[in-house]
N, C-alpha and C positions, 0 to 999 in steps of 0.2 A: 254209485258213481264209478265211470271207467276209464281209463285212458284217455280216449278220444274225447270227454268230457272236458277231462281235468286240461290235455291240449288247446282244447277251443276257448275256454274259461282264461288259462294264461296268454296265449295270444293275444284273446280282446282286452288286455290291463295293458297300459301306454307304455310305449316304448319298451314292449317285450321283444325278445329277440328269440327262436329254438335254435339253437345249437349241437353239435353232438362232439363236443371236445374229446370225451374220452374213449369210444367204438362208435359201429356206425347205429347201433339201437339203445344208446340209452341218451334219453333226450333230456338236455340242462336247459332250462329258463331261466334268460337272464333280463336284467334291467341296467341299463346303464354299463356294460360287460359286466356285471357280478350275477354269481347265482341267488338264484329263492326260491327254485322248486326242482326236484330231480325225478324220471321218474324214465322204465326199462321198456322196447317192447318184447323182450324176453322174457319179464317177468313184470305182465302188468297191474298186479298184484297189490301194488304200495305208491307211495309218493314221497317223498324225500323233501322238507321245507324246514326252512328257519323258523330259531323261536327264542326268545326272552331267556335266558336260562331259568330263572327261578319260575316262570309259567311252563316251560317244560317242563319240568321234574312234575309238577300239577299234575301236567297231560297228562305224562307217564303214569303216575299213580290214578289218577280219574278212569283211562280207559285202558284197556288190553288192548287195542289195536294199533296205539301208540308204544312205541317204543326206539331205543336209541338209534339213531342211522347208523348202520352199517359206513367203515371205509370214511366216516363225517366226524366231525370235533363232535364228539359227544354231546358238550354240554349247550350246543346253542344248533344241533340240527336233530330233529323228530322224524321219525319213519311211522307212515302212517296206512295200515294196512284198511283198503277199498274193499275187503269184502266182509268186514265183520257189522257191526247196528248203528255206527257212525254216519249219519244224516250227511244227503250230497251240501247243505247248507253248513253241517259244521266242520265239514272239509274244504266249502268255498271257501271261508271264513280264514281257517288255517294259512289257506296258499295268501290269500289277500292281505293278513297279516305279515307273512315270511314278507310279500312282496314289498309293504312298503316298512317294515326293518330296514331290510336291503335298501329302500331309496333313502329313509332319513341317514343311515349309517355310513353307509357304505360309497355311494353315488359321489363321483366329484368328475369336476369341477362342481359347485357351489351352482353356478348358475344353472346347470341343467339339473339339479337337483331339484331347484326351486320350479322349472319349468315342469317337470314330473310332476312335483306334486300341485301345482296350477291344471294337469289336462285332469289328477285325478279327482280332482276334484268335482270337474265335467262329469268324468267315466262315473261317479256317484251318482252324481243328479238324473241319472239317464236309465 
């Protein structure tokens, strides 16, 4: 999986936004203004997503490709290196999970929350 992948993949998840809050190449995905997937094109090397704390620790121990984000709370963001035996499916997976963390948690007003997860529900079926 590469950048431009993992770009097109967030975009198509409802109500994603890219943004570049912090320089001009390292691109934040957000939902709702919150982030759930970070990722450079300086170094397009990784991706930076949310995660469960105690299924992080998992990741981390499960794969070497996973490991703590860099500059992220530790215990609830994953950096997730694209070029080691990690399947473009079990890093779809990753991001799609981070993403709707991010909407059940984070997302308010309430109502657009619910409207999120009403289109992803769509973006499933499809």
């Amino acid at each position: 999986m590469d950048i431009y992948t993992i770009r097109e993949y967030c975009l198509s998840l409802p109500h994603t936004e890219e943004t570049t809050p912090f320089d001009e190449t390292t691109l934040v995905y957000k939902v709702g203004g919150r982030m759930f997937a970070v990722t450079s094109m300086d170094s397009p090397d990784n991706v930076v997503v949310k995660c469960d704390p105690d299924k992080a620790v998992e990741l981390r121990d499960a794969h070497e490709e996973i490991t703590t984000a860099w500059h992220f709370n530790k215990r609830h963001w994953n950096s997730i290196r694209l070029d080691g035996d990690l399947s473009s499916d079990f890093i779809t997976i990753q991001i799609f999970e981070s993403y709707m963390q991010v909407v059940k948690k984070n997302v308010t007003p309430k109502a657009l929350r619910e409207q999120i997860l009403a289109e992803v529900k769509n973006f499933e079926s499809q």
